[in-house]
N, C-alpha and C positions, 0 to 999 in steps of 0.2 A: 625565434621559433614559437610558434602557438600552443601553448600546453596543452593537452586532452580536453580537459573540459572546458577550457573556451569555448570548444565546439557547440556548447549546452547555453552559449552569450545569447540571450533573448526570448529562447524559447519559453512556451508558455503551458505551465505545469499544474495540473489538479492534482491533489491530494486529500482524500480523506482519512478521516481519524487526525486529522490535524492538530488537533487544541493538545496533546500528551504526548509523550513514550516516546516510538519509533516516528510516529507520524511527523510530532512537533522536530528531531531530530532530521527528516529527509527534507523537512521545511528548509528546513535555517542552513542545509548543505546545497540544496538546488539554488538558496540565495545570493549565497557566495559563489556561485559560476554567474550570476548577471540575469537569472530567467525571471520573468513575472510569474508570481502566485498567486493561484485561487484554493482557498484553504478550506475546507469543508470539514461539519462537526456536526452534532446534533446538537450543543448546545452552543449558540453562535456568540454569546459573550464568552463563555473559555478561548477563545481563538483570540482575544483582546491583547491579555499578555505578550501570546506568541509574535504578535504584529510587529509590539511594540520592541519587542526583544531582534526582530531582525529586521525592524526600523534602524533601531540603535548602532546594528552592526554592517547595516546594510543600507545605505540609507539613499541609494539610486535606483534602489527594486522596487517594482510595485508590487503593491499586496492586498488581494481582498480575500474577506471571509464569505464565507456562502452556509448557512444552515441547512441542516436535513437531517431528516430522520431516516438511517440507509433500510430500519425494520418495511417504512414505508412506500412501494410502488411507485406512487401517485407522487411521492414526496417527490423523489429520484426523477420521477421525466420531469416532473416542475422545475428541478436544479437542471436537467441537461436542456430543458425548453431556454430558459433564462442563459443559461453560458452558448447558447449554439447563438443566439439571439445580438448577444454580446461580443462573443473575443472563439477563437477555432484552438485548441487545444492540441499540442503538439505532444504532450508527456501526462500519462497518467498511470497514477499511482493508489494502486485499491490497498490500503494500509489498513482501514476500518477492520475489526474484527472483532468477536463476543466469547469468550471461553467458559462456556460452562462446566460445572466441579459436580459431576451427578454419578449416582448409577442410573443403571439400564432399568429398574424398577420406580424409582422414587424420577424421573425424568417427564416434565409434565407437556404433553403434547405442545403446547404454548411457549414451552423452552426451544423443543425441536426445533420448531417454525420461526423464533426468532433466529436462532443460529443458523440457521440454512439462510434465511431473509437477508442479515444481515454481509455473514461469510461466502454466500456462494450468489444467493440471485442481487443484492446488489451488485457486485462486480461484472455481470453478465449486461444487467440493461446497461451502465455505464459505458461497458466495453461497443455495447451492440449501438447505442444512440451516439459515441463520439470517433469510434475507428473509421467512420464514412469519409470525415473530415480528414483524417490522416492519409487514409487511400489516395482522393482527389488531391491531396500535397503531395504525394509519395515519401514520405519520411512520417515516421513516428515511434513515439516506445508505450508500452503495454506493460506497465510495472505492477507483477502479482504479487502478495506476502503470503504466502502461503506459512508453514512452519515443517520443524522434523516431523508434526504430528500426522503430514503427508505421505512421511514413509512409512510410520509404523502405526503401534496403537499402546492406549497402555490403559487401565483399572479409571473408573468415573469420569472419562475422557471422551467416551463412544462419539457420541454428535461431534464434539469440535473436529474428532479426525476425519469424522466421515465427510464433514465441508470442507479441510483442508484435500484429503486425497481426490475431493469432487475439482477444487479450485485447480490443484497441479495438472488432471486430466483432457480441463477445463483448454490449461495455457499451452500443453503443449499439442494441443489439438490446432489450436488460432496462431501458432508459432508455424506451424505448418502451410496454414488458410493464408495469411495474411504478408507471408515475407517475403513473397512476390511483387506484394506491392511498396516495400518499404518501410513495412511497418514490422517492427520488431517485439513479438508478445517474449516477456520475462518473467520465470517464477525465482522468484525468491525466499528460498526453505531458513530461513534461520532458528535453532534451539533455542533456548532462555536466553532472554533480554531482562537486565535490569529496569522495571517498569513494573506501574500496577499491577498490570496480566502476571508479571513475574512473580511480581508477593503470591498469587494464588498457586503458581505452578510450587513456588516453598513450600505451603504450606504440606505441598504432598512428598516431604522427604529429603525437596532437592536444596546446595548451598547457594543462596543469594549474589554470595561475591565471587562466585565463579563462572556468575549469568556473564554474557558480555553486555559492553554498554552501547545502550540507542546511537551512539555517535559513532562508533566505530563501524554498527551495522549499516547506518543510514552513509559514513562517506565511501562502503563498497558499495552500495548499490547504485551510488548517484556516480561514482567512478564508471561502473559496468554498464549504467545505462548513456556513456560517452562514445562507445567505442562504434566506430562508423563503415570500416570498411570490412573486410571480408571475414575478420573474424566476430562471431557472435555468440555470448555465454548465457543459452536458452532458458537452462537450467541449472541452479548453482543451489548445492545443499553449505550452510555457514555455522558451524560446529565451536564448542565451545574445548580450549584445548585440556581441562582437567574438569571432569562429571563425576561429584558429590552429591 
């Protein structure tokens, strides 16, 4: 009998924010179901290790990296120009994200604008240049990250939640648009993740080893984004089970 995520045997997965954290973790999980990755970063030699890490462990997947800058527009349709060009994308995962640690005074309009750039309009052109592809197949998934910072708010946080609750509004708007035709938009809220982003969320109070870790987060998501028939988890908030 064919386990769940066989189902995910071939498919062809973009992720950004690849080179770390969550990212490099939903890498190395979609690679052990058998899918081809295109791994996107801004800086495209960090993606080298992660290659060669699920080279190692993986070593009948294909894998390339793709550079971009998601602050950049221009950058963004030049990556979705070049992969439409190249290979039709069946799974995409907007992981990429900026947390800035500000108040509402000391926040300098150039901060805003990368945090929104980054956290909200890239994943928009992404979504809006490669869901065409998925529609014409009729199958696809729309994998958001949003964070808990979608549901709530909290102290020098303002901008990241207000791109997180923009990105959730975002998904489950296209969850509705799009799942007609097969294509499955997914928000993904998880609290603290043991990663970079995580040292900064410490530094405001909370305990590290209480974060959960990228691997655990990254094999629910790549589980949830298996599931084929009639049931579908739109919306899935991922809590950590004791908050220090």
């Amino acid at each position: 009998m064919m386990s769940r995520t066989e189902a995910l045997n071939n498919k062809i997965v973009l992720i950004t924010g690849a080179s770390r954290g969550l990212g490099k973790a939903i890498a190395l999980e979609y690679a052990l179901c058998g899918c081809e990755l295109h791994l996107v970063a801004r800086n495209g030699r960090a993606l080298a290790p992660v290659i060669e890490e699920i080279s190692s462990k993986c070593s009948d997947v294909s894998v390339y990296s793709w550079q971009c800058d998601l602050s950049d527009k221009e950058d963004i349709l030049r990556l979705t120009s070049a992969l439409s060009a190249r290979t039709s994308v069946d799974i995409l995962v907007n992981c990429a994200g900026v947390f800035p640690v500000n108040t509402l005074l000391d926040t300098a309009l150039e901060e805003y604008e990368r945090c929104w750039n980054v956290n909200v309009t890239a994943p928009f052109l992404l979504m809006r240049e490669l869901a065409g592809g998925m529609v014409g197949r009729g199958w696809g998934r729309i994998i958001n990250i949003a964070s808990s910072s979608a549901y709530g708010g909290s102290p020098k946080t303002s901008v990241y939640c207000a791109t997180k609750h923009a990105l959730l509004g975002f998904s489950r708007s296209l969850y509705k648009e799009l799942k007609e035709y097969g294509v499955r938009v997914q928000c993904i809220s998880p609290g603290s993740i043991q990663t970079e982003m995580g040292r900064d969320v410490e530094k405001m109070g909370q305990d590290f080893d209480t974060f959960m870790t990228p691997t655990e987060v990254a094999e629910y998501i790549v589980y949830n984004s298996s599931f084929d028939g009639n049931l579908v988890a739109e919306e899935v908030r991922l809590n950590r089970m004791f908050i220090q």
